[in-house]
mmCIF file of the N, C-alpha and C atoms, coordinates in Angstrom:
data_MODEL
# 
_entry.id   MODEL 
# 
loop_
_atom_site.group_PDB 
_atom_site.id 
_atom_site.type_symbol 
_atom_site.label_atom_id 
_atom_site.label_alt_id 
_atom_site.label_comp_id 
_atom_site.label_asym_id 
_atom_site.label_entity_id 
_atom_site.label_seq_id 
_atom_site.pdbx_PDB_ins_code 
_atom_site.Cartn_x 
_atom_site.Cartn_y 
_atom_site.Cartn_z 
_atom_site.occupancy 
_atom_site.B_iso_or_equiv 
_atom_site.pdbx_formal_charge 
_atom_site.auth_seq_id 
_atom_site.auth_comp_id 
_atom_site.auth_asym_id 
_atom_site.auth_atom_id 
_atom_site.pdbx_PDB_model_num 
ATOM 1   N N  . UNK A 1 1  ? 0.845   -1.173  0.000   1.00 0.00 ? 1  UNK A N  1 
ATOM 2   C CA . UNK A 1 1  ? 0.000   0.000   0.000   1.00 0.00 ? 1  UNK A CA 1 
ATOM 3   C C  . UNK A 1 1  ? 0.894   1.241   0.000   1.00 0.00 ? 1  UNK A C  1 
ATOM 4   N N  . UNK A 1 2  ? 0.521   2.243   -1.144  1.00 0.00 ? 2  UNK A N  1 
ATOM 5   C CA . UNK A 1 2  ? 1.219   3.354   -1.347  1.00 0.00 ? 2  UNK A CA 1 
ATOM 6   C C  . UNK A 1 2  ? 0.567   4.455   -0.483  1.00 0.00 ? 2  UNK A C  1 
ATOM 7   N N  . UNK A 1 3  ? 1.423   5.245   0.480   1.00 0.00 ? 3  UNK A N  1 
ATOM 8   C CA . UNK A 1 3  ? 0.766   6.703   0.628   1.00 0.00 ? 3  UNK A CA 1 
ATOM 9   C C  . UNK A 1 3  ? 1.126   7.671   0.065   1.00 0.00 ? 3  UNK A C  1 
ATOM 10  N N  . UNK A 1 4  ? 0.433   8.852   -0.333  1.00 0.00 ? 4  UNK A N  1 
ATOM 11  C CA . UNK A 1 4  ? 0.782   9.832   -0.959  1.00 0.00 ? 4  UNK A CA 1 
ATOM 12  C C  . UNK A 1 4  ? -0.216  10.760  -0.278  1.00 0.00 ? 4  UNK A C  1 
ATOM 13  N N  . UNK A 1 5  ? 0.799   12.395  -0.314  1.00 0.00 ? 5  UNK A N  1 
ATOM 14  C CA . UNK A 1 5  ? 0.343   13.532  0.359   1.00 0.00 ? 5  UNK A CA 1 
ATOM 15  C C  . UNK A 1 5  ? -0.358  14.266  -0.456  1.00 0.00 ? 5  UNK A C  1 
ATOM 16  N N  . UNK A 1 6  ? -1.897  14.951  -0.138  1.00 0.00 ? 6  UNK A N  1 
ATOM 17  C CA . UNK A 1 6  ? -2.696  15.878  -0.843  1.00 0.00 ? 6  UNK A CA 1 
ATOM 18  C C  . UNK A 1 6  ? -2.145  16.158  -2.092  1.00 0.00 ? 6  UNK A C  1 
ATOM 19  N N  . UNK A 1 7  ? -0.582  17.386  -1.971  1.00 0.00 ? 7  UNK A N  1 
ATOM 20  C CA . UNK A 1 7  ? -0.287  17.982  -2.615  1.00 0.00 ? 7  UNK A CA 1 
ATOM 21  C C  . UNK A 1 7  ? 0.379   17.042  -3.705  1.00 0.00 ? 7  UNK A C  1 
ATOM 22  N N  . UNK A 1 8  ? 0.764   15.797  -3.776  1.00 0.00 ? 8  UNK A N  1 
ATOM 23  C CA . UNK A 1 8  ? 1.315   14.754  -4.565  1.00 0.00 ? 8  UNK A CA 1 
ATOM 24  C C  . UNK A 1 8  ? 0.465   14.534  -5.445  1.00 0.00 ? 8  UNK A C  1 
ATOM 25  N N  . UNK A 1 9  ? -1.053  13.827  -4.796  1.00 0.00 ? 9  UNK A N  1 
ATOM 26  C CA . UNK A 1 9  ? -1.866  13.863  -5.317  1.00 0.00 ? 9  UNK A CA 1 
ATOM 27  C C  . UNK A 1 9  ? -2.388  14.119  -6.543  1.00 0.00 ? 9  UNK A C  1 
ATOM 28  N N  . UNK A 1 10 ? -2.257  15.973  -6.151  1.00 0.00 ? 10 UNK A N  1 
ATOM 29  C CA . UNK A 1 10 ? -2.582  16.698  -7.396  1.00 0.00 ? 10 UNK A CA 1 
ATOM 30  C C  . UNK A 1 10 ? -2.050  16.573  -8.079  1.00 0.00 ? 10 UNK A C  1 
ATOM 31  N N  . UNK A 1 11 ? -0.301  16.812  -8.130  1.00 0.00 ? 11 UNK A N  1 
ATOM 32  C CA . UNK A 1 11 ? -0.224  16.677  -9.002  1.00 0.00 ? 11 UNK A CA 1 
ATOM 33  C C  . UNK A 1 11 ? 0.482   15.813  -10.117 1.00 0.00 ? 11 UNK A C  1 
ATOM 34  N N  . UNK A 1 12 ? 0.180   14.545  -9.687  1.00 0.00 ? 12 UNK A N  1 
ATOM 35  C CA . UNK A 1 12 ? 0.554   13.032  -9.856  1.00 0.00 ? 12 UNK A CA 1 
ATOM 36  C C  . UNK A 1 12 ? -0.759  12.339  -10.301 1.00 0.00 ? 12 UNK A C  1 
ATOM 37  N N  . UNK A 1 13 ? -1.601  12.952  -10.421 1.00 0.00 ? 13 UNK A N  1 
ATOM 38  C CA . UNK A 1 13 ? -2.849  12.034  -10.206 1.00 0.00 ? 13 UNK A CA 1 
ATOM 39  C C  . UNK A 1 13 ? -3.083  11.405  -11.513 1.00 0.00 ? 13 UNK A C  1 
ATOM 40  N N  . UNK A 1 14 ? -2.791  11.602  -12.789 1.00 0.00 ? 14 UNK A N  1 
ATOM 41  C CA . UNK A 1 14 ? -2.751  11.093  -13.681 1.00 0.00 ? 14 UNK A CA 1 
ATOM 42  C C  . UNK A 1 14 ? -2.121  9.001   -13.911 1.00 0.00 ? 14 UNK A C  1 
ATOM 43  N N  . UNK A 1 15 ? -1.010  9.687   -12.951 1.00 0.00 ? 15 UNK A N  1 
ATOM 44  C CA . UNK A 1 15 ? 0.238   8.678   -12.892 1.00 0.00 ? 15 UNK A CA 1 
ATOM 45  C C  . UNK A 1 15 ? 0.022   7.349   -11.517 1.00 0.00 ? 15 UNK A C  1 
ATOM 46  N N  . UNK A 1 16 ? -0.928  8.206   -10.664 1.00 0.00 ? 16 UNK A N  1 
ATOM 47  C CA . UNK A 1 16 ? -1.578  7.536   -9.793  1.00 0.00 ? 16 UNK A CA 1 
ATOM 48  C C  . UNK A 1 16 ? -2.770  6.847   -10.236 1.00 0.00 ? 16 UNK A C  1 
ATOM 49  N N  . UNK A 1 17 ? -3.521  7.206   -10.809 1.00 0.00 ? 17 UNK A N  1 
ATOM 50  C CA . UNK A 1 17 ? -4.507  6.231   -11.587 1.00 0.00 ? 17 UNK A CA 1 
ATOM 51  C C  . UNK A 1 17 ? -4.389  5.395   -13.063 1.00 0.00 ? 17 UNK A C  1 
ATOM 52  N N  . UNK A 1 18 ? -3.056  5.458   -13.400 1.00 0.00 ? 18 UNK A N  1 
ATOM 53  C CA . UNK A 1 18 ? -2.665  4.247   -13.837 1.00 0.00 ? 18 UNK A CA 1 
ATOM 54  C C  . UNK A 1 18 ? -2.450  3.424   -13.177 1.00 0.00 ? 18 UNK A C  1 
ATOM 55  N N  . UNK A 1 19 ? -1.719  3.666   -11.974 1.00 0.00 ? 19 UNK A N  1 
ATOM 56  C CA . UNK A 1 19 ? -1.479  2.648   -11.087 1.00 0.00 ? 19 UNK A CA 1 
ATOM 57  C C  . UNK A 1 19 ? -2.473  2.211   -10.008 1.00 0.00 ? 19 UNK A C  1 
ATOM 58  N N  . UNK A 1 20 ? -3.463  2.853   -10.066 1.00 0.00 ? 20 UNK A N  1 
ATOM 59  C CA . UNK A 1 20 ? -4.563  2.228   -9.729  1.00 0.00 ? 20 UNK A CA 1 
ATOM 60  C C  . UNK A 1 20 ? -5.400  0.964   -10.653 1.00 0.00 ? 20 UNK A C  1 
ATOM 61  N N  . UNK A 1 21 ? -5.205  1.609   -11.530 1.00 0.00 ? 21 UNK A N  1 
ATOM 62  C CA . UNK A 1 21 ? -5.853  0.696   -12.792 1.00 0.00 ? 21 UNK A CA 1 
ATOM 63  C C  . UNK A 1 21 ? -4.906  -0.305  -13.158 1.00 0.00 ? 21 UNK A C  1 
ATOM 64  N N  . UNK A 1 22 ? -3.698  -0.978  -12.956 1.00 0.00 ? 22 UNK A N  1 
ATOM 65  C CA . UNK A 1 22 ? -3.087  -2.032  -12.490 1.00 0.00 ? 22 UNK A CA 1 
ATOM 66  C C  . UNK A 1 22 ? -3.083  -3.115  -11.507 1.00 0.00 ? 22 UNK A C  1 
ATOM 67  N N  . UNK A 1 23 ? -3.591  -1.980  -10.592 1.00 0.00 ? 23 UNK A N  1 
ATOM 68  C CA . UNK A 1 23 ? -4.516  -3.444  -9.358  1.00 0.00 ? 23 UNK A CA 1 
ATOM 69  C C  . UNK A 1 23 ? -4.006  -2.814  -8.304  1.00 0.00 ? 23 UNK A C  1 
ATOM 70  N N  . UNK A 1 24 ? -3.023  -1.212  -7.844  1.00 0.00 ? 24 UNK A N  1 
ATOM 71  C CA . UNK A 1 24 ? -2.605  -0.769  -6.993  1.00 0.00 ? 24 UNK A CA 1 
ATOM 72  C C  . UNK A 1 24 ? -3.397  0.102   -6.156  1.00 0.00 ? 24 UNK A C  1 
ATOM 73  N N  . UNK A 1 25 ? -3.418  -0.186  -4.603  1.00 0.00 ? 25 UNK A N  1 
ATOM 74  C CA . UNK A 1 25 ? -3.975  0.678   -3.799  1.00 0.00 ? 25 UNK A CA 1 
ATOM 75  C C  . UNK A 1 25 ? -3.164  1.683   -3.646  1.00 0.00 ? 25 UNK A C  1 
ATOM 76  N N  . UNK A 1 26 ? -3.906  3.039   -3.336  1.00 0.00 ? 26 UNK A N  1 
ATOM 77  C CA . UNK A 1 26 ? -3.136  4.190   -3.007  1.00 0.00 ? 26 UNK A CA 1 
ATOM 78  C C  . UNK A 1 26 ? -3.753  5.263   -1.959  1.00 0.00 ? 26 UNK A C  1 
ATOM 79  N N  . UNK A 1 27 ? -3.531  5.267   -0.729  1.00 0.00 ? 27 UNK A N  1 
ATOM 80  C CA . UNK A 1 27 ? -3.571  6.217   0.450   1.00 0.00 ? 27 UNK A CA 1 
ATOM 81  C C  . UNK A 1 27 ? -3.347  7.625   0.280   1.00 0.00 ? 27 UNK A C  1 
ATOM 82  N N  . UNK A 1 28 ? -4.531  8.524   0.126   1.00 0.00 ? 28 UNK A N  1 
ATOM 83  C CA . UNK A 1 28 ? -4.262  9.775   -0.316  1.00 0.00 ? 28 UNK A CA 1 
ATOM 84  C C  . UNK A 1 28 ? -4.188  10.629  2.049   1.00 0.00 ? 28 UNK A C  1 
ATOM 85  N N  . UNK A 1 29 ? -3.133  11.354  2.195   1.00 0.00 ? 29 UNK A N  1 
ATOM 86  C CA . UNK A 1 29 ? -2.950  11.846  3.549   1.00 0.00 ? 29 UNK A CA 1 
ATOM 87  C C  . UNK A 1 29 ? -2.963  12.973  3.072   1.00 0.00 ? 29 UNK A C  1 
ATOM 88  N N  . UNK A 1 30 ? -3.440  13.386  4.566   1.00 0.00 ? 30 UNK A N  1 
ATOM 89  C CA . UNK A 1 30 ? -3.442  15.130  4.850   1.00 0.00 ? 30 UNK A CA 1 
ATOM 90  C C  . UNK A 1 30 ? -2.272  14.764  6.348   1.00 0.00 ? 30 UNK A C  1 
ATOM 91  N N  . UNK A 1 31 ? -0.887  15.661  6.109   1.00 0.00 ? 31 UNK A N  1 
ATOM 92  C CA . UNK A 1 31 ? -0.424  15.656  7.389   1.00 0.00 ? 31 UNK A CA 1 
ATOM 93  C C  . UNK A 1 31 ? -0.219  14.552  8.169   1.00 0.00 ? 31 UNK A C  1 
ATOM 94  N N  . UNK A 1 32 ? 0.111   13.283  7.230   1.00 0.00 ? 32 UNK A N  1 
ATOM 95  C CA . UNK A 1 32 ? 0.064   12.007  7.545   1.00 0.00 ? 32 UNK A CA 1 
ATOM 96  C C  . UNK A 1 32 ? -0.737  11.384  8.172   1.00 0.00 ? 32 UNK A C  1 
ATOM 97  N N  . UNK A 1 33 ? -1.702  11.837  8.102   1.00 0.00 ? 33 UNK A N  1 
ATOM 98  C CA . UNK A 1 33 ? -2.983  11.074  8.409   1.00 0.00 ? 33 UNK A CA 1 
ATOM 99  C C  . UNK A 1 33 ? -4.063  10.639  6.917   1.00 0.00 ? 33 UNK A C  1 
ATOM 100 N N  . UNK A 1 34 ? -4.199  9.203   7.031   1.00 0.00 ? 34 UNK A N  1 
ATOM 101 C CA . UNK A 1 34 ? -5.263  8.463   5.845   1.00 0.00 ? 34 UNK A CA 1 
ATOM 102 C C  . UNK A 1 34 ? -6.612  9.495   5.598   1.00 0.00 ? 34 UNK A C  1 
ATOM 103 N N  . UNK A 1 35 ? -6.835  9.939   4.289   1.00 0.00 ? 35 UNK A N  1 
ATOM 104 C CA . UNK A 1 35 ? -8.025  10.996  4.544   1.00 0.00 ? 35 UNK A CA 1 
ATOM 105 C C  . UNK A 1 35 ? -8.918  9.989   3.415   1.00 0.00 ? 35 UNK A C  1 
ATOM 106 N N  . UNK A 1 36 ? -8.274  9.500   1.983   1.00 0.00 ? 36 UNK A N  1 
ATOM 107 C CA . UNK A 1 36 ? -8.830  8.513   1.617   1.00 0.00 ? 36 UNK A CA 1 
ATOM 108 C C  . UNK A 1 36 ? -8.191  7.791   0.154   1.00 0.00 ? 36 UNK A C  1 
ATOM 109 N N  . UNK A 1 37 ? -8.996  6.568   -0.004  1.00 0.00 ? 37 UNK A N  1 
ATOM 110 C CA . UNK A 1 37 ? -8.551  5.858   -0.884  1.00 0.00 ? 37 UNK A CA 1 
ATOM 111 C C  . UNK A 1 37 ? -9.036  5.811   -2.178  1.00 0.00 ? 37 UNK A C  1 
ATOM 112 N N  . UNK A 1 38 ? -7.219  5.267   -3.045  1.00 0.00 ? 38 UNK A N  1 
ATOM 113 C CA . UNK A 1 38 ? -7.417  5.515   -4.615  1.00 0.00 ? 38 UNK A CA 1 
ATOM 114 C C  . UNK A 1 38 ? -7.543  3.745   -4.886  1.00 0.00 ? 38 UNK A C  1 
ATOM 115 N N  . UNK A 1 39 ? -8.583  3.087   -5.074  1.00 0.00 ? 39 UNK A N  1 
ATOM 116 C CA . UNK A 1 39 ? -8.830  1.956   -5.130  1.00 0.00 ? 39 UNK A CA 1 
ATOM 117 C C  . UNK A 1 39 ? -9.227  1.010   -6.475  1.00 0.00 ? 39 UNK A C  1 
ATOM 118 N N  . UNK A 1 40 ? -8.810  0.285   -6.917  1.00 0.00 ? 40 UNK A N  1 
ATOM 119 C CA . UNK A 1 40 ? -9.788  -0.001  -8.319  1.00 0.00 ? 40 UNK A CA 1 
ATOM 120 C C  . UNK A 1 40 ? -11.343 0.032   -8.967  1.00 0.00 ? 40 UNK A C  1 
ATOM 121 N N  . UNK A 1 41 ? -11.583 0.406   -9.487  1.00 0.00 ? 41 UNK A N  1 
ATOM 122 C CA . UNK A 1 41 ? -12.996 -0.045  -9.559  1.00 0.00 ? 41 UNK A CA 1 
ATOM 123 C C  . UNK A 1 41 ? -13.423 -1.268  -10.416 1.00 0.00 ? 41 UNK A C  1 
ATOM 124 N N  . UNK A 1 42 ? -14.167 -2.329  -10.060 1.00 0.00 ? 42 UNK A N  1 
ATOM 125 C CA . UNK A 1 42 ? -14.255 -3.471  -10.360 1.00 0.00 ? 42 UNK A CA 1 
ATOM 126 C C  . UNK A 1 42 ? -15.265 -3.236  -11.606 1.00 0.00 ? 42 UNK A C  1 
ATOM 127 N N  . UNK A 1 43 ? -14.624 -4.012  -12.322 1.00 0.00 ? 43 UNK A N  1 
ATOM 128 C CA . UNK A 1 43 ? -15.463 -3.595  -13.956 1.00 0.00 ? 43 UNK A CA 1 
ATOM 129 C C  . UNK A 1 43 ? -16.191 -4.925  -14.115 1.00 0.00 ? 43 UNK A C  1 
ATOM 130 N N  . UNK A 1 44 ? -17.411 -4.567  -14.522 1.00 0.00 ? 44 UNK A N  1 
ATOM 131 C CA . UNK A 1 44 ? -18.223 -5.709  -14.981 1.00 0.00 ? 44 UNK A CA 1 
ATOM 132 C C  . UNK A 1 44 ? -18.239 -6.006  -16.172 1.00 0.00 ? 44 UNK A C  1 
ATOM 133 N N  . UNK A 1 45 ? -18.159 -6.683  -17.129 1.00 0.00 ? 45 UNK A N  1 
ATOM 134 C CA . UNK A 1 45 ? -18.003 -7.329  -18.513 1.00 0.00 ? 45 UNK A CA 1 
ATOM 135 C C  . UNK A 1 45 ? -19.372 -7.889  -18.752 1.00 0.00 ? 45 UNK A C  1 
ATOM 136 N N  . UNK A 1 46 ? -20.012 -6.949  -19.569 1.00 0.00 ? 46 UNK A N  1 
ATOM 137 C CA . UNK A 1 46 ? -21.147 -7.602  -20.181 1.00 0.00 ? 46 UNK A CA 1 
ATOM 138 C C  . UNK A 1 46 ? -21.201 -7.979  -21.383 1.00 0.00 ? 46 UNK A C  1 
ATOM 139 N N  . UNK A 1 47 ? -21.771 -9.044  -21.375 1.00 0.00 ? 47 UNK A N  1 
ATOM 140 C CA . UNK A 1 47 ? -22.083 -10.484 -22.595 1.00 0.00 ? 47 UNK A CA 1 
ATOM 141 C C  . UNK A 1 47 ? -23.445 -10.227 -22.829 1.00 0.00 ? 47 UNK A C  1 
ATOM 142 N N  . UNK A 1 48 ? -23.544 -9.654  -24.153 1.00 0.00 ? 48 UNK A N  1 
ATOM 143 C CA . UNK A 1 48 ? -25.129 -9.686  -24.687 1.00 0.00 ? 48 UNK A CA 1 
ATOM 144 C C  . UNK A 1 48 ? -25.659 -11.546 -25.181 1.00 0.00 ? 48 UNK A C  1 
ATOM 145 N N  . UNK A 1 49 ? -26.610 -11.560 -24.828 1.00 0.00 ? 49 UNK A N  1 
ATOM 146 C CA . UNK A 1 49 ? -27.314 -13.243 -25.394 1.00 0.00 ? 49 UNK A CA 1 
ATOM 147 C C  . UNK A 1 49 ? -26.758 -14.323 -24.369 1.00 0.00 ? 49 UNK A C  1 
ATOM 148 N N  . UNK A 1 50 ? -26.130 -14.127 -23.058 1.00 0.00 ? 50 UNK A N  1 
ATOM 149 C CA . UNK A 1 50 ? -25.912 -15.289 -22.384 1.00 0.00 ? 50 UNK A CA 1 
ATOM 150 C C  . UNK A 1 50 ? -27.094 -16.073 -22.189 1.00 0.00 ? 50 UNK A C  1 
ATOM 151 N N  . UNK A 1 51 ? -27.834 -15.374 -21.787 1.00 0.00 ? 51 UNK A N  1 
ATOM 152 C CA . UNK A 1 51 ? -29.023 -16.116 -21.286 1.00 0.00 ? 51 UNK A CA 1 
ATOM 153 C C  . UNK A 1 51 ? -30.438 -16.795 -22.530 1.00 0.00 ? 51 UNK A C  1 
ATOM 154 N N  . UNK A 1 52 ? -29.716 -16.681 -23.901 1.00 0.00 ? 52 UNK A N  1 
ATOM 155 C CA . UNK A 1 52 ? -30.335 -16.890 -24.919 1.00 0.00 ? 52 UNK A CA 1 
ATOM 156 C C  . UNK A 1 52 ? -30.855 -18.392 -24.563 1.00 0.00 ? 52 UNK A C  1 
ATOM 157 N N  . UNK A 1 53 ? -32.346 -18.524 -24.712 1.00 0.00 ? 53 UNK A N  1 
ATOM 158 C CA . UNK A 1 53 ? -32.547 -20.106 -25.013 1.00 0.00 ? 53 UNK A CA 1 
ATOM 159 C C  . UNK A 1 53 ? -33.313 -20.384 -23.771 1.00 0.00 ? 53 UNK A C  1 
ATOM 160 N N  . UNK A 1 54 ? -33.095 -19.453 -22.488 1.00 0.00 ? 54 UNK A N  1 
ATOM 161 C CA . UNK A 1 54 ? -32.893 -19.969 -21.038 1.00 0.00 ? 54 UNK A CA 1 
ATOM 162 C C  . UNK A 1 54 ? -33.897 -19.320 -20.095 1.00 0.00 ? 54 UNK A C  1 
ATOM 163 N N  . UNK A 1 55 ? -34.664 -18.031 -21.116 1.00 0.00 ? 55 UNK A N  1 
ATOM 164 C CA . UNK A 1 55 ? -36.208 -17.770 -20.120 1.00 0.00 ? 55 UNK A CA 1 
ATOM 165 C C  . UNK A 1 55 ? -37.224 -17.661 -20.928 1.00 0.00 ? 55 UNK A C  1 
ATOM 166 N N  . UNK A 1 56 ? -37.818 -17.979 -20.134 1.00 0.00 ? 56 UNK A N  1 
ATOM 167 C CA . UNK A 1 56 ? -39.302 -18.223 -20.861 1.00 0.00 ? 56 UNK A CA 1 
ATOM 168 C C  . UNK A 1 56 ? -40.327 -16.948 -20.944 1.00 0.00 ? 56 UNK A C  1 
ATOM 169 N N  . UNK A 1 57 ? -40.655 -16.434 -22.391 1.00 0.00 ? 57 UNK A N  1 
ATOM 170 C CA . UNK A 1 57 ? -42.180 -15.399 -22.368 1.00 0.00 ? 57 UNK A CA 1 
ATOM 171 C C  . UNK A 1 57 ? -43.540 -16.405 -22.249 1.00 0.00 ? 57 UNK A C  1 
ATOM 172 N N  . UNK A 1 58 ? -44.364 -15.342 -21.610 1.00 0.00 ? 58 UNK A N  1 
ATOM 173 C CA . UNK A 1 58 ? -45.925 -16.015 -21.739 1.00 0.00 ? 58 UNK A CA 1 
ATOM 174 C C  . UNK A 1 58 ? -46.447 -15.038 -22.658 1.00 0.00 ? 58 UNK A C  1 
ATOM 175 N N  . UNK A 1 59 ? -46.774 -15.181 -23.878 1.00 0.00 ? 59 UNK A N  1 
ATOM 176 C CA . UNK A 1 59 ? -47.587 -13.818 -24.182 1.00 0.00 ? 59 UNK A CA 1 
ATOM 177 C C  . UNK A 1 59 ? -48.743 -13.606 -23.721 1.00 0.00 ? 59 UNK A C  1 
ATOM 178 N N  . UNK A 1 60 ? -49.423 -14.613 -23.403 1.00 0.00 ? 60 UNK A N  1 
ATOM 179 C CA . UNK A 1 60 ? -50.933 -14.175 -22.900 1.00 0.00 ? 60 UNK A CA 1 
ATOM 180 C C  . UNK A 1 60 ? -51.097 -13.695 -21.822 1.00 0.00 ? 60 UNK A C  1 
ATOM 181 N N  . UNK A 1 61 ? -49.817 -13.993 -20.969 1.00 0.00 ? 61 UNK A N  1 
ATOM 182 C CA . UNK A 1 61 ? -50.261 -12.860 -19.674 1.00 0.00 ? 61 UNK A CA 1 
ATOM 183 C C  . UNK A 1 61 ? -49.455 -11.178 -19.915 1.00 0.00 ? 61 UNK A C  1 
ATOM 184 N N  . UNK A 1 62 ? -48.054 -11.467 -20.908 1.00 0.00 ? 62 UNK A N  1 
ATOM 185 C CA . UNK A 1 62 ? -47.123 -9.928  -21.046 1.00 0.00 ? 62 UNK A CA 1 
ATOM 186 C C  . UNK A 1 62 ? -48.047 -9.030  -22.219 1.00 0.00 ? 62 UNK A C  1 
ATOM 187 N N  . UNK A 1 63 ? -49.176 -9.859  -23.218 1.00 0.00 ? 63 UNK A N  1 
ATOM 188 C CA . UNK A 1 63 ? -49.305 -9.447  -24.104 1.00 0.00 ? 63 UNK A CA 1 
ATOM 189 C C  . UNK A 1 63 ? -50.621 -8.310  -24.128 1.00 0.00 ? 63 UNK A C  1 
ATOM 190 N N  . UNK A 1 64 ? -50.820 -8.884  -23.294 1.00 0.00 ? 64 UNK A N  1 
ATOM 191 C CA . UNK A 1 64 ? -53.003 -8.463  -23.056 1.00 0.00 ? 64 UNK A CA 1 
ATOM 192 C C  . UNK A 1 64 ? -52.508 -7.289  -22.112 1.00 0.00 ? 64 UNK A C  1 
ATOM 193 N N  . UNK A 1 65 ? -54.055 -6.422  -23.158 1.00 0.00 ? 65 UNK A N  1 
ATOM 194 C CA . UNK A 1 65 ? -54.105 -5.122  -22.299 1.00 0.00 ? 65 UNK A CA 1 
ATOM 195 C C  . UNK A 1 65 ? -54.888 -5.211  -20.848 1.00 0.00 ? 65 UNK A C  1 
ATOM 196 N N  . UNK A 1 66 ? -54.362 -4.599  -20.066 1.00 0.00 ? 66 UNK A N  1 
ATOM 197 C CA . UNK A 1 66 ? -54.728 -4.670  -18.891 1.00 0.00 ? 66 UNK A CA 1 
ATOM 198 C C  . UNK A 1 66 ? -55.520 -3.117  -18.645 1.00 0.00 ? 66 UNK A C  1 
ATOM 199 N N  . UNK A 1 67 ? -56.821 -3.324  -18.767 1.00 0.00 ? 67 UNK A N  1 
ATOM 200 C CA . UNK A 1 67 ? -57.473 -1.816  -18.905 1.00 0.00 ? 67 UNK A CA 1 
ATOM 201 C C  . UNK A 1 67 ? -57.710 -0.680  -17.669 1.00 0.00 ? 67 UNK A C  1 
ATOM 202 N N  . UNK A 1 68 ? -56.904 -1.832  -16.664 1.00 0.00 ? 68 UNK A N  1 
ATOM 203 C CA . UNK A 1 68 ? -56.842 -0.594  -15.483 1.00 0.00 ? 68 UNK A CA 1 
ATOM 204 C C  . UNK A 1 68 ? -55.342 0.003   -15.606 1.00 0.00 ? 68 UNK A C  1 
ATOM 205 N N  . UNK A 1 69 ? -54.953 -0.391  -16.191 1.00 0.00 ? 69 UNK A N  1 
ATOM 206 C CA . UNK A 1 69 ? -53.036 0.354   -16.799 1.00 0.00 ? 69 UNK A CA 1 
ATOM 207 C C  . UNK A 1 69 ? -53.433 1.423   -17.528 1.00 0.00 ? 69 UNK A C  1 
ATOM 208 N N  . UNK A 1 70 ? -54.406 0.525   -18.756 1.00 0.00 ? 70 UNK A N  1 
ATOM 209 C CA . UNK A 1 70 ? -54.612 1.965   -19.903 1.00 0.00 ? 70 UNK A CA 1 
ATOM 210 C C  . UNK A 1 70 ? -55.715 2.393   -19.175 1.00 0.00 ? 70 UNK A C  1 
ATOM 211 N N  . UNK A 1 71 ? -56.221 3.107   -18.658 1.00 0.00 ? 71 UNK A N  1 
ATOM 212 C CA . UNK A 1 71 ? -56.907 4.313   -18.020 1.00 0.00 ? 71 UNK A CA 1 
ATOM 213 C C  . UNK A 1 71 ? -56.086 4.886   -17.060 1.00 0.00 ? 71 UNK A C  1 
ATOM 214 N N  . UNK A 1 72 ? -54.909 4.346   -16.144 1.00 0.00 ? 72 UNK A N  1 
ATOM 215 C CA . UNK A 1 72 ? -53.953 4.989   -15.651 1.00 0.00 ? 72 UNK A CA 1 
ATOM 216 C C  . UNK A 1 72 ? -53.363 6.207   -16.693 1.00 0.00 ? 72 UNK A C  1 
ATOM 217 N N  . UNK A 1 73 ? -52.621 5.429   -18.086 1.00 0.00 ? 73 UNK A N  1 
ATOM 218 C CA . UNK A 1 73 ? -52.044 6.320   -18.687 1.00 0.00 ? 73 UNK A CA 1 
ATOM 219 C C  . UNK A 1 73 ? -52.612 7.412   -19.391 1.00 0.00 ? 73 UNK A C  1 
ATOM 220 N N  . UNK A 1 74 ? -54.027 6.902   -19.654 1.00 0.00 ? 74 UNK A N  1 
ATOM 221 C CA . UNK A 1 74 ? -54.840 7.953   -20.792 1.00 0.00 ? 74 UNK A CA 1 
ATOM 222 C C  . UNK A 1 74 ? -55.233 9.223   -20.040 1.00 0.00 ? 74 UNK A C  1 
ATOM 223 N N  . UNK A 1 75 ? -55.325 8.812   -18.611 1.00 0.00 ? 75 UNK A N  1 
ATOM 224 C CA . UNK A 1 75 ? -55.705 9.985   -17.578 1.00 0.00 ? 75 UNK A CA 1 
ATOM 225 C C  . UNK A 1 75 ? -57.019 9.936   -17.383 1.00 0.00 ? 75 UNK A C  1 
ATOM 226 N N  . UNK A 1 76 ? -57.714 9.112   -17.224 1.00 0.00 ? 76 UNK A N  1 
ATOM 227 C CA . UNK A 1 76 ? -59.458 8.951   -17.121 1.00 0.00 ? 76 UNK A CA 1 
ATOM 228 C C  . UNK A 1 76 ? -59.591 8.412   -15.669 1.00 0.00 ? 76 UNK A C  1 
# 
């Protein structure tokens, strides 16, 4: 774990979030005290069609108008 002071911070911060984005933690201090952390952020990888094949529609219950919805929206 790296610490680095406010004023480093600034103006390192470019160079510090590469190295965040490598997998490195980094301790931002005021006056050597922990004020807070430069941490990774965990990226999610989305896959369009995983779930292809694997849920089921009903149309007769998603498909049908439900006429207390449409008088909600029409404003009646």
């Amino acid at each position: 774990m790296v610490i680095v002071n406010v004023h480093e911070a600034k103006s390192t911060l470019s160079k510090l979030l590469q190295r965040v984005e490598a997998g490195e933690r980094i301790v931002i201090a005021r006056a050597g005290r922990p004020v807070a952390d430069l941490v990774p952020h965990p990226r999610a990888e989305l896959v369009f069609g995983t779930a292809a094949g694997q849920l089921e529609y009903d149309s007769d219950t998603f498909d049908a108008l439900d006429e207390d919805v449409a008088r909600l929206f029409e404003g009646f």
